[in-house]
N, C-alpha and C positions, 0 to 999 in steps of 0.2 A: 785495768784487768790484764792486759795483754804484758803490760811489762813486768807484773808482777809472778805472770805463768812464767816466762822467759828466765826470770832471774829463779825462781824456785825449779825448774828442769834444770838450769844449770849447775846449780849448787848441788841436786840430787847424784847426777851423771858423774861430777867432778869429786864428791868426798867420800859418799859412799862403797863401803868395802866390798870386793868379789864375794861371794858367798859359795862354799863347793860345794857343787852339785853334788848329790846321790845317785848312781850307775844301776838302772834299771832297765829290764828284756827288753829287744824290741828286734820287731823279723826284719830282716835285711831284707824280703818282697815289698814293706812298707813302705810311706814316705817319712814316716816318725824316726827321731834321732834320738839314739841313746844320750839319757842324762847325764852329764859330766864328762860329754867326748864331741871332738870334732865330727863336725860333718863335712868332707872334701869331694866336690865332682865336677866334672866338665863333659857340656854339650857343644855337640858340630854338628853342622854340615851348612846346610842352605838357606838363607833367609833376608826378611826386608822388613824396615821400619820406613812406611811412606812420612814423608817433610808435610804439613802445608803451608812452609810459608813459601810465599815465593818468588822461582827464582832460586831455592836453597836445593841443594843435593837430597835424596833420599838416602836412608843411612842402610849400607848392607851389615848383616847377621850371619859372621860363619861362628862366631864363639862364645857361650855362653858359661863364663864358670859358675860354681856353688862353693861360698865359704859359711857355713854355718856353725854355731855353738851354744848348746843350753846347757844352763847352770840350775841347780836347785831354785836360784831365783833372779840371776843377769840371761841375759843371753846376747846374741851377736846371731845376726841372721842379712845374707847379705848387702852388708854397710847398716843394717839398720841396730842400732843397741838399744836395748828393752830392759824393762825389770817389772817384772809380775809381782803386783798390789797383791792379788790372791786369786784362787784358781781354785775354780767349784768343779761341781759334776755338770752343771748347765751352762757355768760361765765362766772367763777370767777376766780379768782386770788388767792392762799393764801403760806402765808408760814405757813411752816408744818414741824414736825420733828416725829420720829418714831421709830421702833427698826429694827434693822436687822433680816433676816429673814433664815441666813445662821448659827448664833451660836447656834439656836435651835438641830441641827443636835446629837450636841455634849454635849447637857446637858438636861436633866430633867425638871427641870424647868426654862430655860428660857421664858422671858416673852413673846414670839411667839409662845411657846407649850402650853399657857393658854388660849391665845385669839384670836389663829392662824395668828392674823392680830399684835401684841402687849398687850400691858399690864403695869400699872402702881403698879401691887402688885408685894411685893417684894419675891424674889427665895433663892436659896441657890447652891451656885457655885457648885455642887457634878456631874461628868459627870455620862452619861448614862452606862449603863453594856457594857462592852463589849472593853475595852481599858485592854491590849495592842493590835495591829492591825499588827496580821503575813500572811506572803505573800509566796509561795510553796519557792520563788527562794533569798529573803533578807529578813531578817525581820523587822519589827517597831517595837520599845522602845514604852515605855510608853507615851503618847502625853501631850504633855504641854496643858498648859491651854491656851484657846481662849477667850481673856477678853471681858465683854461688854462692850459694847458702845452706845451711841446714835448717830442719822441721822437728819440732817435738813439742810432744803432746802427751794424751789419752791415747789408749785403745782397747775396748771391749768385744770381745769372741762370745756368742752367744749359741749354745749347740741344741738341735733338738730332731727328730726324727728324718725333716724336711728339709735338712743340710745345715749351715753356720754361716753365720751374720755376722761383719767385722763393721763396728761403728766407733770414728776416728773422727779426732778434734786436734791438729795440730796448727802451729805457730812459728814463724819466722824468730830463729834464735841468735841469728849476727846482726840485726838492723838491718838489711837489704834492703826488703818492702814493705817490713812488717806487717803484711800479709799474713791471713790463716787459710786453712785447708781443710776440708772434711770429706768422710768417705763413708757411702754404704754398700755393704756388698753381700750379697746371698752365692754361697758356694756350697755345689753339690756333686756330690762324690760318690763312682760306680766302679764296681770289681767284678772281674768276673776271672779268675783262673789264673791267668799270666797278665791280663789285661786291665789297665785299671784308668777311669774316662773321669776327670774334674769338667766339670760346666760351671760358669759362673758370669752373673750378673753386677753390675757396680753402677755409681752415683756419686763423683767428685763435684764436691761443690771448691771453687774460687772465690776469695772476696776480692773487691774491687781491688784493693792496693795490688794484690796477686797479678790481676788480668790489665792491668793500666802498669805494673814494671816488667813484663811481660811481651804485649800484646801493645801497648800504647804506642805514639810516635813522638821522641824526645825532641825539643826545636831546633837543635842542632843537626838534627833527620831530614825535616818538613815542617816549616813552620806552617803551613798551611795544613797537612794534616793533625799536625798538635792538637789545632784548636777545632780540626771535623771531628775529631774521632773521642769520643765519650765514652771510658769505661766503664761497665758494671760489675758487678758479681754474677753469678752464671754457674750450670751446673752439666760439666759433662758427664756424659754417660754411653755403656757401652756392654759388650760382652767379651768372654774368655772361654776357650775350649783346650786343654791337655790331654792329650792322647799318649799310653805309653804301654810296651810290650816287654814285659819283662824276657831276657834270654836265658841271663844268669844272675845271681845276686849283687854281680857288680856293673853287667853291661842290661842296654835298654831303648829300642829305639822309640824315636820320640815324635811327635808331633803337636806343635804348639800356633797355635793366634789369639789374636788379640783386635777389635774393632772398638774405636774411639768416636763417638758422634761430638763433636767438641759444641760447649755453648756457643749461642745466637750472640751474647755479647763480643767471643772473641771470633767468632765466621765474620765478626762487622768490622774488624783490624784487616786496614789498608794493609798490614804486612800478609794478609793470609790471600791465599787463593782454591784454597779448600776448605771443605768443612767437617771431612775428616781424615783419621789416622789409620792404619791397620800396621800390625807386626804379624810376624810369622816366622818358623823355624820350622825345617823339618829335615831329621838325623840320626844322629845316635846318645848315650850318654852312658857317661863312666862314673862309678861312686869310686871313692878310693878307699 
């Protein structure tokens, strides 16, 4: 089943024609993009994505861009490319692919430390400070490298009085770990004047192959941890708060977190030394 998603997301993304969007109102107060035009912005100021592995750098946050674009039926939303199956008045449908959100941990600039969500600019493989990764009672070698990869899949938006529900089934499409990924998330959205507050709840699920290429210890690491340490699948979860004031139609200051409770399976990797994450940003931001 898995090879057979991989190779039909491929074939789809790769022959498939752009289709041109149709340019429809939308308030520059909003967060909504006009159909058939770029979406261009950049956030700054202050911020942090705590590490847990350890021993690893935490990663600072002064810059956050925005590259977005929908089309009648592609779109491009920070690194991620989509194409909407169909789009009701209570749901839509689309396939989606994206980056993983776990080999951030371990490098600098991966494309999830730029855009906390993904990213389409390209990095440069060099891990964070802080490898090799010694332990009171064995120690860790030096860690191999954790290749990237890309994700795609499903993803279903479900909208109803009580905010929207994103429910995701992607799949490892280079062979990395052949690992899948799921997500559920309830986001709920408040306005008042200038002021406009997202809250949101999530639920990433990991399968094993994910949390064991990942989170495991390869023997060229620790042969003695290779064989303590037993992956599973696991499901993190956590919350999200954006806070934003609008000034003008194009400026906006902002304030955003993020808290990670990471799975019991991966808190149990010799590499970690926490068991969770937080981001945070708090600044300004420019639409173009």
């Amino acid at each position: 089943m898995k090879s057979l998603l991989r190779v039909f997301l491929l074939y789809v993304f790769s022959l498939s024609p752009l289709v041109q969007a149709t340019t429809v109102a939308c308030d520059d107060t909003t967060d909504c993009i006009e159909q058939g035009s770029w979406d261009l912005g950049i956030a700054f100021g202050y911020g942090q994505k705590t590490n847990p592995l350890k021993d690893y750098d935490d990663i600072p946050i002064y810059i956050l861009p925005t590259v977005a674009y929908y089309g009648d039926k592609w779109f491009f939303d920070n690194g991620a490319i989509g194409y909407t199956l169909t789009e009701q008045e209570r749901f839509t449908l689309n396939l989606i692919t994206g980056f993983s959100s776990d080999r951030a941990f371990f490098y600098r600039w991966d494309p999830s430390n730029i855009f906390l969500a993904g990213s389409a600019r390209s990095f440069e493989n060099a891990p964070l400070a802080g490898a090799p990764v010694s332990f009171a009672n064995e120690d860790i070698g030096e860690l191999e490298s954790r290749e990237f990869t890309y994700l795609g899949g499903l993803e279903a938006y479900l909208y109803n009085r009580f905010g929207t529900w994103r429910l995701a089934l992607m799949q490892d499409l280079f062979n990395v770990h052949n690992g899948m990924e799921g997500q559920v998330k309830w986001n709920y959205h408040l306005a008042h004047k200038a002021l406009s507050i997202d809250f949101a709840l999530f639920f990433d699920w990991k399968s094993q192959e994910v949390v064991d290429y990942y989170y495991g210890v390869r023997p060229s690491e620790s042969a003695y941890w290779h064989h303590m340490y037993h992956a599973e699948d696991g499901w993190n979860k956590g919350a999200e708060i954006t806070a934003r004031y609008h000034l003008t139609p194009q400026w906006e200051l902002l304030m955003t977190a993020r808290y990670t409770r990471l799975a019991d399976t991966i808190t149990e990797s010799p590499l970690l030394d926490e068991k969770d994450s937080y981001a945070y940003l708090i600044g300004a931001a420019y639409r173009f």
